[in-house]
C-alpha positions as CSV (number, residue, x, y, z in Angstrom):
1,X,-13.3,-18.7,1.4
2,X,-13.2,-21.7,-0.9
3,X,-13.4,-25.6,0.2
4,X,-9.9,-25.9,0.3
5,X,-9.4,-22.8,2.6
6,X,-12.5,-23.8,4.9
7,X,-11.2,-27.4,5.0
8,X,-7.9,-25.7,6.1
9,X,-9.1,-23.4,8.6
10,X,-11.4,-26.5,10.0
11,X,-7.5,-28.3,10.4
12,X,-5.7,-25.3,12.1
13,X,-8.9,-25.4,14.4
14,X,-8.1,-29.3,15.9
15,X,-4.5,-27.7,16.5
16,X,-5.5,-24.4,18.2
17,X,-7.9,-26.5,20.2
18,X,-5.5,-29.2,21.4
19,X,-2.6,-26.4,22.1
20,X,-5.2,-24.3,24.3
21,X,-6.7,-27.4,25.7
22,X,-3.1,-27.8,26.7
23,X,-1.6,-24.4,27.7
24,X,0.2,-25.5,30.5
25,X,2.3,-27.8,28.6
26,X,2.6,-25.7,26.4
27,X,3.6,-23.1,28.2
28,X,6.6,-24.7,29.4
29,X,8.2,-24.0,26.1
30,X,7.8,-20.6,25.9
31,X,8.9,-20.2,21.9
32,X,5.8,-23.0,21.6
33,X,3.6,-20.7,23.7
34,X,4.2,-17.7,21.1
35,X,3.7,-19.8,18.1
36,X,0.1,-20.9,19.6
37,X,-0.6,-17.2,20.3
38,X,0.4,-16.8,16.3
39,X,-1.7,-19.4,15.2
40,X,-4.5,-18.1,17.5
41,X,-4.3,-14.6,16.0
42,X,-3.4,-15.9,11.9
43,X,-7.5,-17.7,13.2
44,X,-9.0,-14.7,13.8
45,X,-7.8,-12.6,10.7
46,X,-8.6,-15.7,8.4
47,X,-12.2,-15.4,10.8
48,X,-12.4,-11.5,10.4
49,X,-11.4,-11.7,6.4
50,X,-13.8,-14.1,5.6
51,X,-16.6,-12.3,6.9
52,X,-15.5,-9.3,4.7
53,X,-15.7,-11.6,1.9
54,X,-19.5,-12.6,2.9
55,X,-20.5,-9.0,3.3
56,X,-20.8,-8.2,-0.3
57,X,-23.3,-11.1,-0.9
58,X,-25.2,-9.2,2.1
59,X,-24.8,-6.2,0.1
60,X,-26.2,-7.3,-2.7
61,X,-29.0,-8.7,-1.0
62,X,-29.8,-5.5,1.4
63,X,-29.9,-3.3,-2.1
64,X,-32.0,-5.8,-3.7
65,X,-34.7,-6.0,-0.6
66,X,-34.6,-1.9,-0.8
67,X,-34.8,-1.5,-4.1
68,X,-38.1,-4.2,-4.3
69,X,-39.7,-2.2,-1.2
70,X,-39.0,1.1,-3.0
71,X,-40.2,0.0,-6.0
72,X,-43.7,-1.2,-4.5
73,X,-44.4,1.6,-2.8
74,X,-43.4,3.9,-6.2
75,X,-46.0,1.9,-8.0
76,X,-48.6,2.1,-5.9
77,X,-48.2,6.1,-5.7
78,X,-47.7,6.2,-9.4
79,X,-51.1,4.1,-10.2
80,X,-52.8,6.5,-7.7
81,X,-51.8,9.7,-9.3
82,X,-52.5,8.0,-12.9
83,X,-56.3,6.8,-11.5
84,X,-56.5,10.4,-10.8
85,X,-55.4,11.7,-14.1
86,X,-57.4,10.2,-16.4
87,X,-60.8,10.8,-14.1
88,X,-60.1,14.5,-14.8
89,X,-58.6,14.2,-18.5
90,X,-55.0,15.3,-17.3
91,X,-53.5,13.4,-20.0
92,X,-49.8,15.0,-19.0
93,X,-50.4,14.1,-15.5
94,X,-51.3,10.5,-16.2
95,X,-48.3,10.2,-18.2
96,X,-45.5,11.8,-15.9
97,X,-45.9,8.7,-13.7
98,X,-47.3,6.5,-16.3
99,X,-44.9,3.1,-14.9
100,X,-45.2,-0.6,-15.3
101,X,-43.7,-2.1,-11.7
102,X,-40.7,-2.9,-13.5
103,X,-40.4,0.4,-15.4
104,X,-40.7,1.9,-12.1
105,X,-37.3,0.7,-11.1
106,X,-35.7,0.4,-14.3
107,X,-32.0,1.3,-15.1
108,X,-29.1,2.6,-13.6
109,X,-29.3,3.6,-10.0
110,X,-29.5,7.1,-10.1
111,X,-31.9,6.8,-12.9
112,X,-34.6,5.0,-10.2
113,X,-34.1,7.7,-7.4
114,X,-34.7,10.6,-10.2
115,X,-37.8,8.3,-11.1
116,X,-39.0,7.5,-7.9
117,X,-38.6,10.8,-6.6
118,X,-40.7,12.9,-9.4
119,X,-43.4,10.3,-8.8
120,X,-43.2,11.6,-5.1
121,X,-42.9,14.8,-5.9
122,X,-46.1,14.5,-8.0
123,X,-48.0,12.9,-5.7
124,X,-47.2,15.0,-2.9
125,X,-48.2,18.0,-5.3
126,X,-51.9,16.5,-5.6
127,X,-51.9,15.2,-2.4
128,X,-55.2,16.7,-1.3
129,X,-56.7,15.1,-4.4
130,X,-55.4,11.7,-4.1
131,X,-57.4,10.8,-0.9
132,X,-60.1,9.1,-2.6
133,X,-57.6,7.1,-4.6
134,X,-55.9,5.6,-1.6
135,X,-52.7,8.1,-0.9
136,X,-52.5,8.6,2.5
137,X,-49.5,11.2,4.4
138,X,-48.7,8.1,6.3
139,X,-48.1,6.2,2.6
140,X,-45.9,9.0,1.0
141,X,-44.0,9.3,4.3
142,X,-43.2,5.9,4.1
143,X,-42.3,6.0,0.3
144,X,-40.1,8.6,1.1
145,X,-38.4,6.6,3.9
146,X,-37.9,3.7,1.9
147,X,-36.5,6.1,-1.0
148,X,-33.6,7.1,1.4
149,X,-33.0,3.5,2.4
150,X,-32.4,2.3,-1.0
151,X,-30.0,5.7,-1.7
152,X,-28.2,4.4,1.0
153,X,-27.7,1.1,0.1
154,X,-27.7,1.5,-3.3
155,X,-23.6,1.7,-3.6
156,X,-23.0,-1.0,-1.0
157,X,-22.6,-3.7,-3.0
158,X,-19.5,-1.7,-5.3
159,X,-17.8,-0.7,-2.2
160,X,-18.2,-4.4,-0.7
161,X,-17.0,-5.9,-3.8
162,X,-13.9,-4.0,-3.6
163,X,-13.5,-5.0,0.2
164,X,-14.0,-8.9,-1.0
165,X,-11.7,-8.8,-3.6
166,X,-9.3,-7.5,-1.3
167,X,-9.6,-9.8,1.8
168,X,-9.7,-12.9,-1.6
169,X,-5.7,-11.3,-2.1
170,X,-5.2,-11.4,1.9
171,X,-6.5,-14.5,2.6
172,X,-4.3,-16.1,-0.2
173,X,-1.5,-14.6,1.3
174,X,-2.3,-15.6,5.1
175,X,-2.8,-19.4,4.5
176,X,1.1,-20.2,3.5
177,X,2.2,-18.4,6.4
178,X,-0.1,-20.4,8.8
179,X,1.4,-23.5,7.0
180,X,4.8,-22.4,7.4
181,X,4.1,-21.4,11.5
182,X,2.8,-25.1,11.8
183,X,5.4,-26.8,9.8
184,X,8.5,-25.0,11.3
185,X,7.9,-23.7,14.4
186,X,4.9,-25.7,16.3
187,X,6.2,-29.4,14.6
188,X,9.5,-28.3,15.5
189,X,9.0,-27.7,19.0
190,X,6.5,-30.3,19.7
191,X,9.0,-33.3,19.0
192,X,10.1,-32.6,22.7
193,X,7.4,-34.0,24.2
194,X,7.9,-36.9,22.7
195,X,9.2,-38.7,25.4
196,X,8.0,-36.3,28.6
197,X,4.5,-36.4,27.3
198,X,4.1,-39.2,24.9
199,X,0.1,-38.8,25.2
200,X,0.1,-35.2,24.2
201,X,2.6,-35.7,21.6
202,X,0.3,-38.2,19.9
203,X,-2.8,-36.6,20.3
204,X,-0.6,-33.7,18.6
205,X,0.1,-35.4,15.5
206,X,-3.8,-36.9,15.1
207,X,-4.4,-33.1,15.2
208,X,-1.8,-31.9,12.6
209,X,-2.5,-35.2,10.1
210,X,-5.4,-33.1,9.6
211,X,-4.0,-30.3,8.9
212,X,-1.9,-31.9,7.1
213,X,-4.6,-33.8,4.6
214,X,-5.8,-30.5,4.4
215,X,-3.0,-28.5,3.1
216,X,-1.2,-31.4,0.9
217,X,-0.8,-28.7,-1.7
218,X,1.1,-26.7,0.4
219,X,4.9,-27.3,-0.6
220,X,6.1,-26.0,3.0
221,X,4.2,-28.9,4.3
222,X,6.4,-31.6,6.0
223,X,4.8,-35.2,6.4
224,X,4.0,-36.4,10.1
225,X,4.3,-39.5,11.5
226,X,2.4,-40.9,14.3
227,X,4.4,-42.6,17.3
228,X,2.5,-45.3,19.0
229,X,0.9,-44.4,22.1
230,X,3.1,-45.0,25.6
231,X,1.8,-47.8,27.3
């Protein structure tokens, strides 16, 4: 969400807080009682779209942490198996997995997992050689398990793109109708309290002047005025 929409949400909050906080009173209008189950549930779909909007930063940041794991352990495989090379003068060995650490995970995607992999591949090939150069099982286990992580993650951050810029549209959409529940449904019903339950009533509108200051944009928005508290 954007300031505007958070500062909004933070408004609709004070109501659905009073409302609940109230539920008895409200519930002796039961046309107000349905509108605060309405506002209740417009909170958790804004709630529930926002988080869809946060999960492609996660994304991005899962494929990133993969990719910087993956590419670690594909060096360190790589400088082993090139170590080994060049003590025996296999010159075409050497330069199969001859990577800086950024060359290892250079490019597109599915350019890194063909990399990594031969490097793998290779190493797992000369395994029983590599001992004295530090290549354990255990180490091309785990490079292995971190290659699979990063092929799972790798496409994450498109699909959750696609999922943000989709809840963005809904969310833009949910907002005016939230406005227009409070404006003419809960304002309108609320005004009969006005005399029954004069404290309520106020504490009502110091709860909807903020949603109020936070949705001046909106033009469904009707103004609200304050009534001085019953003696």
């Amino acid at each position: 969400m954007n300031k505007q929409q958070s500062a909004k949400l933070n408004a609709y909050l004070a109501v659905q807080t009073l409302l609940t906080a109230n539920e008895e009173k409200v519930g002796t209008l039961p046309a107000l009682d349905e509108a605060a189950d309405a506002l209740t549930e417009f909170i958790t779909d804004i709630n529930a779209l926002a988080q869809v909007q946060s999960s492609a930063n996660g994304a991005a940041e899962a494929k990133a942490s993969a990719l910087t794991d993956l590419g670690d352990a594909v060096y360190e495989l790589a400088g082993a198996v090139v170590s080994f090379a060049e003590a025996g003068a296999d010159f075409t060995l050497a330069g199969r997995v001859r990577f800086s650490r950024s060359g290892v995970v250079a490019g597109s995607s599915n350019a890194i997992v063909a990399r990594c992999q031969d490097v793998i591949d290779t190493a797992t090939e000369n395994l029983a050689s590599l001992a004295e150069h530090g290549v354990t099982q255990a180490k091309l286990t785990a490079a292995k398990q971190k290659l699979k992580a990063y092929d799972t993650v790798r496409g994450l951050p498109r699909q959750t793109r696609a999922a943000s810029a989709a809840a963005t549209r809904q969310l833009e959409e949910t907002f005016p109708k939230v406005e227009r529940l409070l404006s003419q449904r809960v304002d309108k019903l609320i005004w009969q309290f006005r005399a029954s339950d004069a404290d309520f009533y106020q504490r009502y509108q110091v709860a909807r002047s903020v949603v109020s200051g936070a949705t001046a944009t909106s033009s469904t928005a009707e103004p609200v005025i304050a009534v001085p508290k019953a003696a």
